[in-house]
Backbone as CSV, one residue per row, in Angstrom:
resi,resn,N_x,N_y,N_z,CA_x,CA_y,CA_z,C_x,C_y,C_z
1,UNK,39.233,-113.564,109.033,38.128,-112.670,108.928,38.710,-111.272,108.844
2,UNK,38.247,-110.175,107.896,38.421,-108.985,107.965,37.572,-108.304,107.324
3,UNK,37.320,-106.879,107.891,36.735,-106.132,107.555,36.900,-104.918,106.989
4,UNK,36.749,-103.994,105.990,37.420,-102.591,105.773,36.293,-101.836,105.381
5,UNK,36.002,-100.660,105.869,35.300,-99.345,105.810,36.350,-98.162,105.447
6,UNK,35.715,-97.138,104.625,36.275,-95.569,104.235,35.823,-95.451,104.109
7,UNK,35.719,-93.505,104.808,34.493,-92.930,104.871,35.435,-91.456,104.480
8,UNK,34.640,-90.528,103.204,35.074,-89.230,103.065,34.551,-88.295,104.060
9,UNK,34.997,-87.498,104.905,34.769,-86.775,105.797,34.265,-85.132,105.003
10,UNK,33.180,-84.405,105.835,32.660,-82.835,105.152,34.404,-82.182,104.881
11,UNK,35.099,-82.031,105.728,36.265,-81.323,105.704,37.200,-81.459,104.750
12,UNK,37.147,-82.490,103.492,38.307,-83.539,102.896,38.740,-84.241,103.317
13,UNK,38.878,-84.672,104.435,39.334,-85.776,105.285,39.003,-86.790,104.826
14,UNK,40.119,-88.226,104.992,39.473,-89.191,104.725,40.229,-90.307,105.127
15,UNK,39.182,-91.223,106.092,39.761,-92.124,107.425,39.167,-93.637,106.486
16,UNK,40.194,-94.572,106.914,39.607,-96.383,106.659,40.138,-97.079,107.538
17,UNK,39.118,-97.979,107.976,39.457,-98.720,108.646,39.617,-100.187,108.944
18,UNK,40.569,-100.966,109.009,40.781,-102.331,108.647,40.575,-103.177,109.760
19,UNK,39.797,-103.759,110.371,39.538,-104.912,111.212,40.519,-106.518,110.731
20,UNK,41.142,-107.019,111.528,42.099,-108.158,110.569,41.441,-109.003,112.152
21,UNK,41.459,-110.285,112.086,41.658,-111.171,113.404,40.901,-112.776,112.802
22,UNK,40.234,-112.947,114.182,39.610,-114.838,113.849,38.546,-114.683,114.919
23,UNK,38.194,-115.888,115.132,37.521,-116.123,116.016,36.768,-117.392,116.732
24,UNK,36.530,-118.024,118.030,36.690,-118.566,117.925,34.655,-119.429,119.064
25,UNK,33.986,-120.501,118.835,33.316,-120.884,119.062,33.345,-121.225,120.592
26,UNK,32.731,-120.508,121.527,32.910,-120.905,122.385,31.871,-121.608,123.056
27,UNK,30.615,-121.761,122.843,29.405,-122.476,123.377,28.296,-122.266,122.334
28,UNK,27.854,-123.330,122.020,26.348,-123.412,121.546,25.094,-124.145,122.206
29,UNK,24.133,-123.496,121.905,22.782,-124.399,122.233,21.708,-123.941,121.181
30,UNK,20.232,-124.672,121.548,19.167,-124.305,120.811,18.928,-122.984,120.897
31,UNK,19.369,-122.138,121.974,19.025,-120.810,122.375,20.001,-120.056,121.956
32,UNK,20.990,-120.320,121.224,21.923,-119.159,120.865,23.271,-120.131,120.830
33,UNK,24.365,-118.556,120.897,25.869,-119.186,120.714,26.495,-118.011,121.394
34,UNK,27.891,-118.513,121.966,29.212,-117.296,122.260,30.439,-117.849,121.750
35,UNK,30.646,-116.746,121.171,31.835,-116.198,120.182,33.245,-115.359,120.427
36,UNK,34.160,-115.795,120.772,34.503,-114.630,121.343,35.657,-114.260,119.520
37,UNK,35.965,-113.589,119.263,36.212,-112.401,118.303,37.245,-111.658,118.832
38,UNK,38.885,-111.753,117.932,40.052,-111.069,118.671,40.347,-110.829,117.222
39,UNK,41.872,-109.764,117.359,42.297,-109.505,116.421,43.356,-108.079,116.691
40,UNK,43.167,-107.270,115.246,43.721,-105.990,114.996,42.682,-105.335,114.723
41,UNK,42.632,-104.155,114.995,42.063,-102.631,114.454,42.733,-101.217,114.240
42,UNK,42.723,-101.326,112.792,43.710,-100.600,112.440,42.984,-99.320,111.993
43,UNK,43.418,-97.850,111.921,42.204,-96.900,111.439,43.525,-95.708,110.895
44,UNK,43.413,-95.642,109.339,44.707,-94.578,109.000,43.636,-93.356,108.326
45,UNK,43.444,-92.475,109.356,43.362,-91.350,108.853,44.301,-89.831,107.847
46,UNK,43.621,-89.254,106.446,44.480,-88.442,106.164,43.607,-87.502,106.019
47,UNK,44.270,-86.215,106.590,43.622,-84.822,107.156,44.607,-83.933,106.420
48,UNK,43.733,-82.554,106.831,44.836,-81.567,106.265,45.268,-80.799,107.505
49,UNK,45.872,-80.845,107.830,46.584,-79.389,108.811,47.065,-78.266,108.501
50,UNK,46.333,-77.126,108.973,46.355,-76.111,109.257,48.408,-75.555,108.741
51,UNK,48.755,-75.084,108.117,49.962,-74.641,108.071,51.451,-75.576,107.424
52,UNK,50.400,-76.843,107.449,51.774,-78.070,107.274,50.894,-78.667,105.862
53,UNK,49.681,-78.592,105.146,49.266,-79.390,104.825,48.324,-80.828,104.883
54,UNK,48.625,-82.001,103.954,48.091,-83.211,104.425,49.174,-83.607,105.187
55,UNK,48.562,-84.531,106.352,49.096,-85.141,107.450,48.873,-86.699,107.199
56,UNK,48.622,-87.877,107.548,48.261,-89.087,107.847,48.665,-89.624,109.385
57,UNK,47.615,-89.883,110.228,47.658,-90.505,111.335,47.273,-91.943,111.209
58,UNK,48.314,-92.843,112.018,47.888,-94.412,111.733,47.993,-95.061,113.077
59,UNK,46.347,-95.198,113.435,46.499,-96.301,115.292,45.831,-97.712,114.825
60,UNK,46.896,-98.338,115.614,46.419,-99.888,115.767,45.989,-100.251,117.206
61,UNK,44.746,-100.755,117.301,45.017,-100.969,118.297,44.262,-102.838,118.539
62,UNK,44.894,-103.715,119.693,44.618,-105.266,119.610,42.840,-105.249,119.927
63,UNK,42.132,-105.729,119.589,40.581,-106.308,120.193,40.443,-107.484,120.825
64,UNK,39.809,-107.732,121.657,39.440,-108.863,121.966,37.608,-109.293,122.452
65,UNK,37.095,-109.868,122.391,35.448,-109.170,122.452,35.038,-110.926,122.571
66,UNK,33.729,-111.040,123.370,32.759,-111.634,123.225,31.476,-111.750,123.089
67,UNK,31.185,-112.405,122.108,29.932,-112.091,121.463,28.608,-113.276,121.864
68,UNK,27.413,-112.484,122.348,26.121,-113.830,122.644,25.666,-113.225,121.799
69,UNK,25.175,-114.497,120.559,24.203,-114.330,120.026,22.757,-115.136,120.320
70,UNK,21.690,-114.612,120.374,20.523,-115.099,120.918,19.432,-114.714,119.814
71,UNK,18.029,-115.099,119.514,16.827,-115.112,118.892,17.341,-113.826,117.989
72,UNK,16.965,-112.539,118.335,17.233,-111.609,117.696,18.702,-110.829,117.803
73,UNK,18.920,-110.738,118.484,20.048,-110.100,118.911,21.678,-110.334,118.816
74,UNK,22.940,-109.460,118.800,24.197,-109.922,118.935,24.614,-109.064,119.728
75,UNK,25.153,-109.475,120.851,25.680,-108.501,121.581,27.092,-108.974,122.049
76,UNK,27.563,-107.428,122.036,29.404,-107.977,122.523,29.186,-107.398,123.812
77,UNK,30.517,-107.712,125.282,30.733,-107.540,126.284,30.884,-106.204,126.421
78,UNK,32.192,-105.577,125.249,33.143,-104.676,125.490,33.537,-103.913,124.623
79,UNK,33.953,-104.273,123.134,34.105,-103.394,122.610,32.710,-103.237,121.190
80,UNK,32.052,-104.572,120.881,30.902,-104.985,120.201,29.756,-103.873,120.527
81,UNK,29.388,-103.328,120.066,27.779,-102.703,119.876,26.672,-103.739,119.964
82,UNK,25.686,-103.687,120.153,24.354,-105.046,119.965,23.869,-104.342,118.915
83,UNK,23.934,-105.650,117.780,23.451,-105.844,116.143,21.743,-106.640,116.760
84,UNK,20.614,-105.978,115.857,19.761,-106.417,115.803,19.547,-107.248,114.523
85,UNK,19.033,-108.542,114.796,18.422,-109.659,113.817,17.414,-109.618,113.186
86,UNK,16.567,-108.994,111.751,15.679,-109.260,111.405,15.238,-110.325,110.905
């Protein structure tokens, strides 16, 4: 599973970001499921600095997350936001 977003920033800036990992089934029922969701998150920003020019900053950092999904809703523990279901 992966994911990638870039986004041009007002300033010229301009950051993307690569989600890489798996995931894996951890319980189901009629009422829902948990998921838990690990991996990489990678985010390489390139900026300009003041006196030096363009720069590029590059953080990785590991995820690990579990996810309930229920009727409408997805919600993670920890690093997940809650996604609403229409």
């Amino acid at each position: 599973m992966s994911c990638t977003s870039s986004s041009i920033l007002p300033n010229d800036s301009e950051s993307q970001t690569l989600a890489d990992g798996n995931w894996e089934l951890l319980r189901a029922d009629g009422a829902g499921a948990v998921l838990k969701v690990f991996g990489k998150w990678n985010n390489v920003s390139d900026f300009a600095e003041l006196y030096q020019g363009r720069s590029t900053q590059d953080v990785t950092r590991i995820f690990s997350d579990e996810l309930t999904i229920e009727a409408n809703t997805i919600k993670g523990k920890k690093n997940i936001e809650t996604f609403y279901i229409r």
